[in-house]
N, C-alpha and C positions, 0 to 999 in steps of 0.2 A: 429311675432315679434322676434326680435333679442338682448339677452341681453352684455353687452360692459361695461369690466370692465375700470376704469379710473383709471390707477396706478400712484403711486408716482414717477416723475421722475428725471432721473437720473441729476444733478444740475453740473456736473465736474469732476472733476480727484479729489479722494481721499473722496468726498464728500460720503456718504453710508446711510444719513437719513437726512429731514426734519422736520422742526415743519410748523403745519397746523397754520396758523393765523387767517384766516377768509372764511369761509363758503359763497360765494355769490349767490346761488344756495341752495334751499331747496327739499326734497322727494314732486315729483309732479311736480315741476318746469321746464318748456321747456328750452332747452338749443340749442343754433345751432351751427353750425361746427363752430371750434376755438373762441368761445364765451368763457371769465375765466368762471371756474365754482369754483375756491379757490383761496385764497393767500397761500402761503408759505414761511419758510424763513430759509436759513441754515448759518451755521458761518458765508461765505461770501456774499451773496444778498439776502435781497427778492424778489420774482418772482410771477407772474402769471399763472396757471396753466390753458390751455382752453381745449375745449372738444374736442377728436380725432371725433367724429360722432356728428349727429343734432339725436335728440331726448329726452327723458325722462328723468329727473332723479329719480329712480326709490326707490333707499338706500344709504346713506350715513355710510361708514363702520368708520370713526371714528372721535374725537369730536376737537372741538377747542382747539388748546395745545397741543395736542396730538404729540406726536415723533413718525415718522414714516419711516422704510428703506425703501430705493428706491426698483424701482420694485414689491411693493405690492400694490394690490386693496385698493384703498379707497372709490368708489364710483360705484355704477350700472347706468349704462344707459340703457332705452331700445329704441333701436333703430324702424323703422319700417320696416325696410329689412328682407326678407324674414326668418322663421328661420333657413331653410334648406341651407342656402348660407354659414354659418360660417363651418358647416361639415369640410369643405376642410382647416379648417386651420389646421399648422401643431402641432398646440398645443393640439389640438384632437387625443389622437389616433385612430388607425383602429381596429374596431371589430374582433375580432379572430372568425371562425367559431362554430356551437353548437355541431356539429359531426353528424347533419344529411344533412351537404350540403347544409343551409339554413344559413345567417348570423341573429344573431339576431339587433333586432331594437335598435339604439344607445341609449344610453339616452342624453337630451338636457342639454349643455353645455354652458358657459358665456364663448365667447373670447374674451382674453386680447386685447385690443391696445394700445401699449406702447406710450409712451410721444416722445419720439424721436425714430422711429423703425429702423432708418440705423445705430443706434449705439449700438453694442452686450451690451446685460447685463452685468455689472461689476460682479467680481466672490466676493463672499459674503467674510468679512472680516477675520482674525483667531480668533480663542477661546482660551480661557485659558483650562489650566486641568476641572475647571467647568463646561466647554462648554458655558460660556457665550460671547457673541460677543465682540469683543473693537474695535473701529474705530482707520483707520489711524492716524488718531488725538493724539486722546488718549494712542496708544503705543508710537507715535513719542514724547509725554511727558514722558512717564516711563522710555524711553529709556535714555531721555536727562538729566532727573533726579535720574538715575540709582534706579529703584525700581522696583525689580523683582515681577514672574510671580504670585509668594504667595503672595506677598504683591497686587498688584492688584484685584487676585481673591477676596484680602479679603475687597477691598473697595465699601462700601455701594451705588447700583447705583441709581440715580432718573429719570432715561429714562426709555424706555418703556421697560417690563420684566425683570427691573431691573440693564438694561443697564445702564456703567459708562458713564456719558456724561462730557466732556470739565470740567463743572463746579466743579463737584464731583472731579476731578485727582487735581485741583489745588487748591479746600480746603484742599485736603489733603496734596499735597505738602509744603502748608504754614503752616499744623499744624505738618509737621511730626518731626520736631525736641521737640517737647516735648508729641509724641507719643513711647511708649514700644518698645522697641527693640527685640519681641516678635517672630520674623521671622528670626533672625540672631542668627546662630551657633555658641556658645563662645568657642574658642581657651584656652585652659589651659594655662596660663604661668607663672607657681607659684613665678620665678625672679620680674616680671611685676609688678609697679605699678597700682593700682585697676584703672580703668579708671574714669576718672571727668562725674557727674551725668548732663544729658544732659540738656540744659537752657530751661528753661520752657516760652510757644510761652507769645510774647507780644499781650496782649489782648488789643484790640480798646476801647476808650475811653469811657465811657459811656455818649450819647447826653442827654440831657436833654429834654423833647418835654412839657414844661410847659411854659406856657404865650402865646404869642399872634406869632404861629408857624402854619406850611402847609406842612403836608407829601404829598409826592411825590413820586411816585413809578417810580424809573430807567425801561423808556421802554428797550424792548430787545433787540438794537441796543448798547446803552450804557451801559447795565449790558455786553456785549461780549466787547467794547470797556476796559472796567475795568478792566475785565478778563486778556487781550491781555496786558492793559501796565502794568498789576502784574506781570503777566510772565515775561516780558520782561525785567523789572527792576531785577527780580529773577534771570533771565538766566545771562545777563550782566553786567560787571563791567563797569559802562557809565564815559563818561570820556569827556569834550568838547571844541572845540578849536574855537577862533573867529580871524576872522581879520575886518579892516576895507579896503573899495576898494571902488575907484573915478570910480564913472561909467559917469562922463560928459560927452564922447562919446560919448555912446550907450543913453543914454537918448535924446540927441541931437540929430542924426541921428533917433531914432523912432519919436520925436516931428515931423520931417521934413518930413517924408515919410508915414506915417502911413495912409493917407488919400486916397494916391497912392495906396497902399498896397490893401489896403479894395478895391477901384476900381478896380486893377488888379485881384485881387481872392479872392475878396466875403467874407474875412474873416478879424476881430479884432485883431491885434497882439499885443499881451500885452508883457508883460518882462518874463515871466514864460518861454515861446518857448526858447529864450534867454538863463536864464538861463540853462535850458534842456542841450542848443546844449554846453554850458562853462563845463558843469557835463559830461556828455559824451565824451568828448575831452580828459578831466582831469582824467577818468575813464581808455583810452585807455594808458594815461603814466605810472597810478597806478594801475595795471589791479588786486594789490591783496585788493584792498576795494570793488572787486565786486566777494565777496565770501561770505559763508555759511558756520556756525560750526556742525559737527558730529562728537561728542565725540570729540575723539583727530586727526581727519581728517579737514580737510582746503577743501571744494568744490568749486574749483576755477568757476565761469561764464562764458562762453565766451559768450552768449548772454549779450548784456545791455539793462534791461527793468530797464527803470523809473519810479518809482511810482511818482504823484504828489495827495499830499493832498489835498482833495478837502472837503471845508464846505457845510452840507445838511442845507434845509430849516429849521427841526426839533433840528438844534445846534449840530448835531452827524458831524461825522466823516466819509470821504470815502475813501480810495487811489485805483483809478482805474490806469492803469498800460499802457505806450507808450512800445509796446512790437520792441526791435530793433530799439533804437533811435538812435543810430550812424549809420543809415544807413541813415537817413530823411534828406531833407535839411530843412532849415529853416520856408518855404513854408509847407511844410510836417510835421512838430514839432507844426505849428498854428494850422492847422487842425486839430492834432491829439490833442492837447490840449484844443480846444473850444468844440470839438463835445464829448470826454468824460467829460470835464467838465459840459455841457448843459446836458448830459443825465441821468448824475450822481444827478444834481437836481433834475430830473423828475424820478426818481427810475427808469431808463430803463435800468441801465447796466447789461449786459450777467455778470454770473460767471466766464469765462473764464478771463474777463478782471478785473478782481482784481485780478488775482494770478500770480506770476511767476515773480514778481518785484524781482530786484538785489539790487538794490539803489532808496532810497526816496529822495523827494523834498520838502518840507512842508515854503510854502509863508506868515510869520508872519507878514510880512508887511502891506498885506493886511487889517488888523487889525489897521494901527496905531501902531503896536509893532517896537523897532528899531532893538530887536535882542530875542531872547530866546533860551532853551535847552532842544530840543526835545527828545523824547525816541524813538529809534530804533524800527523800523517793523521788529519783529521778521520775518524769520531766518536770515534775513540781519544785516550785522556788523557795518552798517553807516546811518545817517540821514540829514541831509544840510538842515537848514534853512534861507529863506532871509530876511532881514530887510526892512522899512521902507526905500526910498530912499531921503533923506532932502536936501535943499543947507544951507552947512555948510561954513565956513573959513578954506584954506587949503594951504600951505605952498607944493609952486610950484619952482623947481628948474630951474633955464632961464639959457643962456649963461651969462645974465650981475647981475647974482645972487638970492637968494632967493625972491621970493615973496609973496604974504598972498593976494588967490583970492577968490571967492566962486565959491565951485565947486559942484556938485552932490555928495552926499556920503554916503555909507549903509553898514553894517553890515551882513556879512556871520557867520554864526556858525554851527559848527557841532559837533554831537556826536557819537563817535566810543565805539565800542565792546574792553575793553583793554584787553581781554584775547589774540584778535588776531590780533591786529591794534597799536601799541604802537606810540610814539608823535612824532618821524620822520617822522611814513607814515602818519600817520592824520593830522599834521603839515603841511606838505610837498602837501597834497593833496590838502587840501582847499586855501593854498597859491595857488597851481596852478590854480585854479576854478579863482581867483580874478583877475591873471597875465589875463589870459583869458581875462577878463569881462573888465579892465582898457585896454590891447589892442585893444579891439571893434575898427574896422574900419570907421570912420566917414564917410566916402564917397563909403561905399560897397552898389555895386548895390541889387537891389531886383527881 
């Protein structure tokens, strides 16, 4: 028998630990090649973990909840392959001789099989002076919130050996302005007015849970959703501009062809593609709305990935990501938007495809909403939401004068980052998204 550790694995770029969710698989329990044997779930997806070999599970190394870094055992399998076949792996070493010319007998060893083995192990994250670990996560906070490496060490972790996790940096960030200034060097400057005592945090309200009330525990999708638009409200001064835009065109030409469409290639084309291809256009004339702030740095994009928000069955939240949508045609923008749409219901999206969005899309219309004002996906500077599309009464300029017709009409709104987007370019931007969306060609082929 051959024992076969099942490690944690690696979930994306930047990603360095998971939480276990669910055990499917108990000690005893037959498991066969690529059968899940656990859930898991990290900032961005949950996923399925299955078995690199068919055999036993033999130990389960750690519990539901549990945080856990990539690349570590969490499970034995024993396999029924020989036990003398793993020898040769390279994770074995070679016995050194006993010095009489004879090698001694190895002792028996569990080899690893990693979750993905064509992909090298990520190299473990840095430490503080404590030697405690922090995730890319968690310094790209300290960094953005300027709170140096003493003040970190000294934040209390709730991850595994005491690791700072996500949640811990951003209690603290909300609490630190009426936290001790405890870690800062006071400059002498006996001229100097004494500095003003710092405001002490506004505490949340106290609920009341008496009478006829039902606690609810925020699953862990939506306690990281809450997390993300505190931050995000924290990071950015949000600022949001609307127009209105006659999409009678384009409404007109999808009524007319859409059934064509579906016949030609097998796919539903809603307004979303649409808008996609109006944002990418208007992206390539304002190329600085598809940046990212560090510090006092501007990281301009030149890829354009769109995120488009997408509602889960459970009421949460998803933005999976059209990676280089000005490159798609229209054809290509359907696709790309039904099949992460559909998959994003069914919890099958890869990690890769939530990350590396430039610009969001988020469809309130879908709702019945005519317009609203979204909060930026952080580290992006902008968010564009669409309205509701009604036939309203609209004042149409003819050659033989004004007229008052019913036409199609919806509501754009966005909200920009004002540290680094002020109301010309944001202004200026979503004006163009609309000039777009009102020129729609009536009669463009498909």
């Amino acid at each position: 028998m051959a024992r076969v550790e099942l490690v944690m694995p690696k979930m994306g770029e930047s990603i360095m630990e998971a939480t276990i969710l669910k055990w499917r698989k108990n000690p005893g329990d037959r498991v066969e090649l690529d059968e899940p044997v656990l859930d898991i779930a990290t900032d961005k997806v949950d996923s399925e973990v299955p078995s690199p070999v068919e055999g036993v599970v033999m130990e389960i190394l750690f519990k539901e909840n549990d945080v856990v870094p990539i690349n570590t055992p969490i499970a034995i399998i024993e396999t029924a392959a020989a036990a003398g076949l793993p020898a040769a792996s390279p994770a074995v070493s070679q016995p050194s001789s006993n010095g009489n010319g004879t090698q001694p007998a190895p002792e028996p060893a569990a080899v690893q099989v990693p979750y993905v083995p064509a992909v090298a192990a990520e190299a473990p994250g840095k430490s503080g002076a404590s030697g405690r670990f922090y995730s890319p996560l968690v310094r790209t906070i300290a960094k953005q919130e300027g709170i140096s490496q003493a003040e970190l060490d000294a934040i209390a972790g709730s991850g595994l050996e005491g690791r700072v996790t996500k949640k811990d940096i951003l209690a603290y960030v909300g609490n630190r302005s009426a936290a001790p200034a405890q870690l800062q060097q006071p400059v002498a400057t006996p001229a100097a007015p004494a500095p003003a005592q710092a405001a002490p945090a506004t505490s949340a309200p106290a609920v009341s849970i008496s009478g006829n009330v039902e606690i609810v525990e925020m699953d862990r999708m939506r306690k990281l959703i809450a997390d993300h638009m505190v931050m995000s409200k924290h990071t950015s001064p949000h600022v949001t501009s609307f127009v209105e835009v006659d999409v009678t065109n384009l409404v007109n030409w999808r009524n007319r062809i859409k059934d064509q469409f579906k016949k030609k290639y097998g796919e539903n084309i809603t307004f979303t593609p649409i808008f996609v291809e109006a944002v990418t256009r208007a992206i390539r004339d304002f190329p600085m709305i598809n940046i990212s702030v560090d510090g006092t740095r501007l990281i301009v994009k030149k890829d354009i990935n769109i995120g488009m928000a997408a509602a889960l069955p459970t009421g949460n939240l998803i933005v999976p990501v059209i990676k280089n949508a000005d490159f798609l045609n229209l054809v290509g923008l359907t696709k790309q938007v039904n099949d992460l749409a559909s998959r994003a219901r069914l919890g099958q999206l890869k990690p890769d495809e939530i990350q590396g969005g430039t610009f969001t899309l988020t469809n309130v219309g879908t709702f019945g909403n005519v317009m609203g004002t979204p909060i930026i996906n952080q580290p992006q500077v902008a968010i564009m939401a669409t309205g509701a599309i009604r036939k309203k009464p609209a004042v149409l300029e003819t050659e033989y004068g004004d007229v008052i017709a019913v036409r199609q009409m919806m509501f754009l709104s966005m909200s920009y980052d004002h540290r680094v987007v002020d109301g010309m370019l944001g202004g200026s931007f979503i004006r163009r998204v609309a000039d777009y969306l009102e020129q729609f060609d009536p009669n463009r082929d498909i």
